[in-house]
C-alpha positions in Angstrom: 24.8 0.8 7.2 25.0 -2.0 9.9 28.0 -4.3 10.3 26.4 -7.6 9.2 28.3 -9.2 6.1 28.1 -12.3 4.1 31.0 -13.6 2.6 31.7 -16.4 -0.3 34.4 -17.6 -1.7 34.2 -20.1 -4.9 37.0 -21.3 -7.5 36.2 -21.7 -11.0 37.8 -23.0 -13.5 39.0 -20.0 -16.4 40.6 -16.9 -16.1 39.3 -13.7 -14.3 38.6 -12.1 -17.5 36.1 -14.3 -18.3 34.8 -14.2 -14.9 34.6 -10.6 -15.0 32.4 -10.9 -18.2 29.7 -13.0 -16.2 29.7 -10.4 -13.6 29.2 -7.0 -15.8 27.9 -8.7 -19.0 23.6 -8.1 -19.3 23.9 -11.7 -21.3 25.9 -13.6 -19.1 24.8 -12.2 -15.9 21.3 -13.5 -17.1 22.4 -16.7 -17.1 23.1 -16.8 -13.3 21.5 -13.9 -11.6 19.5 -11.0 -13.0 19.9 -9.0 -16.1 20.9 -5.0 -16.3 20.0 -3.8 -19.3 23.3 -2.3 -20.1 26.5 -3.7 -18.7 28.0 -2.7 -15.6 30.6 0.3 -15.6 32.0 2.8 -12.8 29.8 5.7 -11.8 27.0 4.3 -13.5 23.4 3.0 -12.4 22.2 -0.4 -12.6 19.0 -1.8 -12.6 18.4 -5.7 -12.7 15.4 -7.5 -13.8 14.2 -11.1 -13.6 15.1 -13.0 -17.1 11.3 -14.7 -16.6 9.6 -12.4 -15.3 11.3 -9.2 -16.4 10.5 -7.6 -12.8 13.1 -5.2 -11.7 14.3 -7.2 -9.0 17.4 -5.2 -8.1 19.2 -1.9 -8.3 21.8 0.8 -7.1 25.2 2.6 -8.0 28.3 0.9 -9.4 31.1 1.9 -7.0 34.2 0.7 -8.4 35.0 -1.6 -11.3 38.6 -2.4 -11.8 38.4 -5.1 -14.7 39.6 -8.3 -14.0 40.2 -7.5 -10.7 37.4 -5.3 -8.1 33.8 -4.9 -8.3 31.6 -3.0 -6.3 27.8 -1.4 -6.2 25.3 -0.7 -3.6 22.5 -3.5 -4.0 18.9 -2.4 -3.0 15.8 -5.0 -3.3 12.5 -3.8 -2.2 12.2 -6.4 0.7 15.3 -4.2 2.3 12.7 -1.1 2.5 15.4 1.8 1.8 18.4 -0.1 3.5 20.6 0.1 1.7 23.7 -2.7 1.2 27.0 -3.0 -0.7 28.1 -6.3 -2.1 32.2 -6.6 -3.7 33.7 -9.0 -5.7 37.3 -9.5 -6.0 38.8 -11.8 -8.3 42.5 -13.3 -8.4 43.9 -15.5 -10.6 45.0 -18.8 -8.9 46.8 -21.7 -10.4 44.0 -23.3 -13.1 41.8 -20.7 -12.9 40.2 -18.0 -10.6 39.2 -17.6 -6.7 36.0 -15.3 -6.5 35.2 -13.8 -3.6 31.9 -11.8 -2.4 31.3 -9.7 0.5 27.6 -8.5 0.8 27.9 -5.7 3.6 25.5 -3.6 5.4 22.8 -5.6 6.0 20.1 -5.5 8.5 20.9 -6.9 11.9 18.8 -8.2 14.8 16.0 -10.4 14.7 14.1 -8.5 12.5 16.3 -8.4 9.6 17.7 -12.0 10.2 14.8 -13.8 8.0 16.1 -11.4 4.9 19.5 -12.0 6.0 18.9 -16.0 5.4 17.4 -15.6 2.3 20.1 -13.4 1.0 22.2 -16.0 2.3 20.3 -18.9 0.8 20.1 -16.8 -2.8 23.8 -16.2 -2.8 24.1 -19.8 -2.3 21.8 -20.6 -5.6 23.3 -17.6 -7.7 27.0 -18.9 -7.1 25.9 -22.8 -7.8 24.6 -20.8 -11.1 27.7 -19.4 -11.6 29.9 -22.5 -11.3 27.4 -24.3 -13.8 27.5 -21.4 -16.5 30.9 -19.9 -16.4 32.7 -22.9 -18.0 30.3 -23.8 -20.7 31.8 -21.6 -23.6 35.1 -21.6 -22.5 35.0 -25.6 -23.0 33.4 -25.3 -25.8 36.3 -23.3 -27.7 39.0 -26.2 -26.1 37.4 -28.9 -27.6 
């Protein structure tokens, strides 16, 4: 593992258990990132695919998962040829709703791996906007 890390922190606007749903959840997580075919648990394997394409786009080991709290797995993508990456989310309850934070760690440094580094970046970027659209729609729903 190298010591190059991206980091992202985003509020949104419900609890951490419904937060937590749209980050172990196959249906939810399809709405904003990939879908596993079963949801994501401690200890076990993942396996993402694209909800268009149905590509496996994405998999590894889930290395924690404290509900409502801590979520961790290694994340391999076959443009990372082997390397392999961790990426964490922690979620605390703030005032109105929750702060999510993700660290994606281990990834390749030096010019070489900087191109994948930016588009991790960049996808991060478009998987939290995602997020931030998705993760409110039902819990408005059920308020109005």
């Amino acid at each position: 593992m190298s010591n190059a890390t991206l980091r992202k922190t985003i509020y949104l606007p419900v609890g951490a258990a419904r937060v937590w749903a749209f980050l172990t959840e196959p249906e939810k997580l399809a709405t904003w990132f990939h879908k596993p075919e079963v949801p994501l648990s401690e200890g076990s394997s993942y396996e993402m695919f694209g909800t268009s394409s149905g590509d496996r786009l994405m998999w590894g080991e889930v290395i924690a998962a404290r509900p409502h709290e801590y979520l961790e797995y290694s994340f391999e993508i076959g443009p990372l040829q082997g390397h392999k990456t961790r990426v964490a989310w922690t979620l605390e309850e703030v005032p109105g709703g929750t702060r999510l934070s993700l660290e994606h760690s281990g990834l390749p440094e030096g010019e070489a791996g900087f191109g994948l580094v930016l588009a991790l970046d960049e996808g991060w970027d478009s998987h939290l906007a995602r997020l931030r659209l998705h993760v409110p729609d039902v819990e408005m729903e059920k308020s109005a």
